[in-house]
N, C-alpha and C positions, 0 to 999 in steps of 0.2 A: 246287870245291864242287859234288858232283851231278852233273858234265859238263860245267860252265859254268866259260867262260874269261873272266877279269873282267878287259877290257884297259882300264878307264878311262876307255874312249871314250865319248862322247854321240852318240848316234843317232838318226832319225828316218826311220820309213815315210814315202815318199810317195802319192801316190795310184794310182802305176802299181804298186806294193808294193814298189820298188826302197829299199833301207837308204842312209841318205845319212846320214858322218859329220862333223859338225856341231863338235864341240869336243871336249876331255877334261875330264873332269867335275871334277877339281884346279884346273883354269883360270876354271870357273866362275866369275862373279860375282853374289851376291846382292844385293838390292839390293830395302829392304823386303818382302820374300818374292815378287818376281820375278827368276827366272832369267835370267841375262844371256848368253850366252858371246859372249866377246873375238874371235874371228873377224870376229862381226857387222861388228864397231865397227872391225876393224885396216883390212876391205876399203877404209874410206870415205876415211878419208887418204889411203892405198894409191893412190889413183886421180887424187890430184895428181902433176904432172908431175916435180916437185921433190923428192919424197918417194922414199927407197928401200925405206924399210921403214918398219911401226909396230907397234909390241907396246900390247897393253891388259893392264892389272891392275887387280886390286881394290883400293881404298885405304879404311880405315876411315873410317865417319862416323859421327857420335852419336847421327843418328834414323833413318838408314836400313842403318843396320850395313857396306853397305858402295858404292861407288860408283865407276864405271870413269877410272882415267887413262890417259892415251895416251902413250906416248915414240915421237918420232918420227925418223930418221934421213935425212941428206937425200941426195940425190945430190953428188958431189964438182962444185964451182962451181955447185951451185945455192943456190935463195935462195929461202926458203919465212918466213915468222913463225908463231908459237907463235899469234900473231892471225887469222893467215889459215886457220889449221884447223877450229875451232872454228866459223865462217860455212860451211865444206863440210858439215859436220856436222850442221849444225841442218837441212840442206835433202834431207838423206838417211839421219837416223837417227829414231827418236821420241824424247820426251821424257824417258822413263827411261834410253835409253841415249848421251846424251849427253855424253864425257868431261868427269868435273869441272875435270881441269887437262888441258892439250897440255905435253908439255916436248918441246925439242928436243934432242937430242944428238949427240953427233960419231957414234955410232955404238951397237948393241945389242950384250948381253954376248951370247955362245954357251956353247954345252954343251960337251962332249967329241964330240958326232957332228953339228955345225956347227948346230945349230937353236937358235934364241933360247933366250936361258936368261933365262925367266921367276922364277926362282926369285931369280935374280941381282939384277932391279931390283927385286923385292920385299925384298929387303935393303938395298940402297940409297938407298930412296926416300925414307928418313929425314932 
């Protein structure tokens, strides 16, 4: 369109004027008309020891349209609780972005070029 290549991506200037990408704008989640993106939220689990990986998504809700869950995947013999995320979380995210639910799982779905398939636990999560 025009010249412009529309990769999806969420971006932001910083103050040195360097483009820092942030999320894709499909992954977004709204959340009473503030913008969320799931990176934010994946880092803070991300950073327990026990944790291998965490995907966020958006899950509907009935006054705020919609509100971030987490799935989290743990290292093999480690030991994390759906309880113990949730206290990481409140001490390192705000209040809007705070996963409504932690679930834990054996492991995250993938794509066809090995990257979370986000698409997958949003079908799932039913």
């Amino acid at each position: 369109m025009d010249g412009w290549l529309h990769t999806g991506d969420v971006g932001v200037l910083d103050s040195g004027g360097y483009l820092r990408i942030v999320d894709r704008i499909k992954d977004m989640i709204i959340r009473g008309g503030e913008n969320i993106y799931p990176k934010e939220i994946e880092s803070v689990p991300a950073r327990h020891g026990a944790v291998l990986q965490a995907a966020v998504i958006g899950v509907p809700h009935e006054i705020y349209g919609e509100v971030p869950a987490a799935y989290v995947a743990t290292c093999p013999d480690a030991a994390v609780t759906a309880e113990e995320l949730p206290g990481l979380c409140r001490g390192n995210l705000t209040k809007i972005k705070l996963p409504a639910a932690v679930r834990i799982v054996p492991e995250l779905p993938k794509n066809a070029v090995g990257k979370t398939g986000k698409p997958a636990l949003r079908a799932s999560r039913g």
